[in-house]
Every structure is written in structure tokens, then in C-alpha cells.
C-alpha positions, 0 to 999 in steps of 0.5 A: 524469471522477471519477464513473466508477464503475470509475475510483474503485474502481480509484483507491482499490484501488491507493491502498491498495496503496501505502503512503505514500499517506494513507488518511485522505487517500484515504477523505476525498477518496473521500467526495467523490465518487459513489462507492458504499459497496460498491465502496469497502469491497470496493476498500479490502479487497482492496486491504488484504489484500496489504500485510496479509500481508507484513507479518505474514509479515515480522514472523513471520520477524524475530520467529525466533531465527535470526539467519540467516534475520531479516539477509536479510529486514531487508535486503530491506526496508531495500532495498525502502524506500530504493529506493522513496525513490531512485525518488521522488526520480528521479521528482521530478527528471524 
């Protein structure tokens, strides 16, 4: 089942899209498996390149003096963060 090849690389790419996974976690249970050294750079890459962005472009837009444009993005992400901590926490009920 893990030995998959496309399985581990699709498994450590979306590991790498959510932030609240561990990647030390990730990288250490991947070295556990079969799976090839290029597959899980390449994965881990592209899988960083996402999350990498938003965040620099989110950083830029808090770090202007304009305290009109930095309220709504400090509220989106307030938002998007306690949404994710209400999903978690409906999921867990279910």
C-alpha cells in the first residue's frame, strides 16, 4: 500500500500544503518508506512554493503604512485561522 511510489509523492505534497502538519514529522515517517530522494525533494518543493507566497505577500501588505489596506488582510487571516480551528474542531466531533 505505502510503497506506492505516486501514493508517497502525492502524501508528502499535500503534507506540505497544510500548515499544521509537522514536517519534521512528514520527512521523518517519509524516510521510512520507499520512497526516492527526487520525488520527495521535487514534492516538498512544490509543495512549499504555495504557502511560501502567501505569506511573503502577506507579510508585504501588513508591513505598508496604510492602515486601510493591513485591517482587512489581518482579518482575513484571523479568519482563515479560526475557521480552520472550528473545522478541526467539527471534525473531531463528527
Amino acid at each position: 500500500m505505502w510503497g506506492n511510489q505516486n501514493r508517497l509523492t502525492a502524501l508528502v505534497f499535500v503534507s506540505r500544503l497544510l500548515p499544521f502538519i509537522s514536517f519534521d514529522l512528514i520527512s521523518y515517517g517519509a524516510g521510512l518508506t520507499p520512497i526516492r530522494f527526487w520525488r520527495f525533494a521535487s514534492a516538498t518543493l512544490l509543495g512549499l512554493i504555495p504557502m511560501s507566497f502567501l505569506l511573503a505577500h502577506f507579510g508585504a501588505e501588513l508591513k505598508t503604512t496604510e492602515l486601510t489596506r493591513a485591517i482587512p488582510i489581518a482579518l482575513g487571516l484571523g479568519a482563515l485561522t479560526f475557521g480552520s480551528i472550528l473545522w478541526a474542531a467539527f471534525r473531531a466531533r463528527r
